[in-house]
C-alpha positions in Angstrom: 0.0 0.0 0.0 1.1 3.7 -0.9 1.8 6.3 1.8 -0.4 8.3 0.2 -4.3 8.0 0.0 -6.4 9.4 -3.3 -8.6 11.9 -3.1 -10.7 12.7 -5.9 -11.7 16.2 -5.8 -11.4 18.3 -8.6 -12.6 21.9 -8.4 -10.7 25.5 -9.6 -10.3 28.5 -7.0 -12.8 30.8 -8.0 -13.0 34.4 -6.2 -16.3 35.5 -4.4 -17.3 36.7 -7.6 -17.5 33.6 -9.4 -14.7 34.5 -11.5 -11.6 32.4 -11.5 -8.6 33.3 -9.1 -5.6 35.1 -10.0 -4.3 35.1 -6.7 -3.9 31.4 -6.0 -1.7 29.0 -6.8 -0.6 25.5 -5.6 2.5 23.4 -4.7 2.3 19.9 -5.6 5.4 17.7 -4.9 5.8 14.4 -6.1 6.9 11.5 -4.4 7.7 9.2 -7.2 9.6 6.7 -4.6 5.3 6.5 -3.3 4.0 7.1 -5.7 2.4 10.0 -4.3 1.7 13.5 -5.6 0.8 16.2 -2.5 -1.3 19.7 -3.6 -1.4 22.4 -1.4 -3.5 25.3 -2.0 -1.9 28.7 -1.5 -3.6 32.0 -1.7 -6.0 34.1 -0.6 -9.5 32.1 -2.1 -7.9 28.4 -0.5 -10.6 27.9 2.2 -12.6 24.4 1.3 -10.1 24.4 -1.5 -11.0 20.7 -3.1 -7.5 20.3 -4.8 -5.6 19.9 -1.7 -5.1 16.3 -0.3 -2.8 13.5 -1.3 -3.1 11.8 -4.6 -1.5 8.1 -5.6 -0.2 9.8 -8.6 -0.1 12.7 -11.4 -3.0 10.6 -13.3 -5.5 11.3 -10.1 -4.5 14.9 -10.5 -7.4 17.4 -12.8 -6.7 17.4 -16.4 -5.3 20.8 -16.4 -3.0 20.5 -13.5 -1.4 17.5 -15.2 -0.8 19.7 -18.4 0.8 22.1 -16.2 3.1 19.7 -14.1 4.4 18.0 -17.1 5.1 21.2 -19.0 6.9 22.0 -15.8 8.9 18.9 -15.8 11.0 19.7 -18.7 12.3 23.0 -17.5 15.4 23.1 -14.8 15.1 24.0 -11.3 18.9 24.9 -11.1 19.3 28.8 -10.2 17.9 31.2 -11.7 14.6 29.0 -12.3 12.4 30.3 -14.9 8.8 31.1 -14.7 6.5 30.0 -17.4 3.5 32.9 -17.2 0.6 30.6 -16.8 2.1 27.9 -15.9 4.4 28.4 -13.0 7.8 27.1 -11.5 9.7 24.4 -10.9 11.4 25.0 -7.5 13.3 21.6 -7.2 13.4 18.2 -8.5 9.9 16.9 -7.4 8.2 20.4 -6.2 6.5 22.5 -8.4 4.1 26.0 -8.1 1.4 25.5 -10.5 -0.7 28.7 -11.3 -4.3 29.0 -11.1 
């Protein structure tokens, strides 16, 4: 069994407004040793965020924050890291900020 249980919740950040969130973004790292993929919501619209949990891998994750995470997987994360706009960042190895 994987240290890491799946959730399946798929929603986006969406302000008060209804309109989607500029101001959040998430941090997913992957545990490829676990197979195990942690999101983290982070921002200001992350209360009851359904994204965040554990996942037993990037094929649990949305659709759109697979996209993102693979894109981000072919970039470096040796200093200075590049931002993709829209995308986000790789910070290390197995930790990326994915933009929302």
């Amino acid at each position: 069994m994987s240290g890491c249980a799946s959730t399946k919740r798929y929603s986006m950040s969406h302000s008060p407004d209804g309109i989607p969130s500029e101001d959040t973004m998430y941090r997913v790292m992957v545990d490829n040793g676990k197979n195990c993929v942690r999101v983290q919501c982070i921002g200001m619209y992350c209360v009851d965020n359904a994204l965040d949990g554990s996942y037993s891998g990037l094929e649990e994750l949305p659709q759109w924050m697979q996209g993102k995470v693979a894109l981000l997987m072919m970039t470096s994360f040796t200093p200075p890291i590049p931002e993709v706009a829209g995308v986000g960042q790789r910070i290390s190895e197995d930790t990326f900020w994915i933009y929302d």
